[in-house]
N, C-alpha and C positions, 0 to 999 in steps of 0.2 A: 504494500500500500504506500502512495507516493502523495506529498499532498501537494498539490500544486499552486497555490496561492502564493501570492509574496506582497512582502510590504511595500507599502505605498510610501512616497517621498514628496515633499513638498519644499518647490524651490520660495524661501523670500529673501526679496532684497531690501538692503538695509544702507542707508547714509551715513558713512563716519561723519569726523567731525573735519575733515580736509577735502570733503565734498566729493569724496568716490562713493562709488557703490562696490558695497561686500555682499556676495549669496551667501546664503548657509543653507542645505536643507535637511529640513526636519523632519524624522523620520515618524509613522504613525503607526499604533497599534492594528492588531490584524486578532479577532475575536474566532476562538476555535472548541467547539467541541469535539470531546474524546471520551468514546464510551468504553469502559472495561468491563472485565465479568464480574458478575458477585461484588459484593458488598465492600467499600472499601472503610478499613478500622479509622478511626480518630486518630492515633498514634500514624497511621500512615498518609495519613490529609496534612498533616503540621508538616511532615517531611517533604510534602510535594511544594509547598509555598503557596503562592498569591492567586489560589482556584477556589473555583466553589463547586459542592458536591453536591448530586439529587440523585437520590436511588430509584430506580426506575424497575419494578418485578424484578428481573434477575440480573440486572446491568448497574452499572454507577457511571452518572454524565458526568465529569470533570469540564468544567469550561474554563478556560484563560485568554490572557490576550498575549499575545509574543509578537515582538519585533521584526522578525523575518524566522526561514524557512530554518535557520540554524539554533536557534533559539525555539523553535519548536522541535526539531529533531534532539535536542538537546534533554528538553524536557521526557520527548519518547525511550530515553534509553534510561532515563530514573526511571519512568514505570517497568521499565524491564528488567532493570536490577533490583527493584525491590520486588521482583514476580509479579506480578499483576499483566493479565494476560490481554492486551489491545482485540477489540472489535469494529473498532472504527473511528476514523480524525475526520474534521469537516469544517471548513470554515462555515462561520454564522453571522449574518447580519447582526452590526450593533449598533445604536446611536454613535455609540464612544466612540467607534471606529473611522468618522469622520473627520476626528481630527478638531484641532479649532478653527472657529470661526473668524475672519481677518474682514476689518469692518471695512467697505469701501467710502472712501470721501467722494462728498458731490460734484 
């Protein structure tokens, strides 16, 4: 299973104070659930980090947001070193996952 999403990048430009212009771009979350088998322990959720769990009949949904595709595959090999047996990654529609908003002047 390969997930194919990747994070999105947002170029702004910004005015020093010697009147150039500097890019940066900032990178934005990408919102993924991950279903496993079976019920995942309290003790093993602390370990995972910044996700939240719903146990679903015989599956547990882990959702997070990660940076890009290394950052998710990164996460994929904790759940497999701690056993927990993958059934499926998916990215998901998120509000959060747009990024901020950049007001336009009139």
């Amino acid at each position: 299973m390969v997930a194919t999403k990747t994070a999105r990048c947002r170029e702004i430009r910004f005015m020093t104070r010697g009147g150039r212009h500097r890019r940066e771009t900032q990178m934005t979350l990408t919102t993924y659930e991950i279903r496993i088998v079976g019920p995942v322990s309290a003790g093993l959720l602390a370990q995972l980090g910044d996700v939240t769990a719903v146990e679903l009949e015989l599956r547990t949904v882990l959702t997070g947001r990660f940076t890009d595709q290394a950052a998710l595959h990164g996460f994929l090999q904790r759940l497999r070193a701690l056993g927990l047996d993958l059934v499926e990654v998916r990215s998901v529609a998120s509000p959060e996952d747009e990024g901020p908003k950049l007001e336009e002047s009139p």
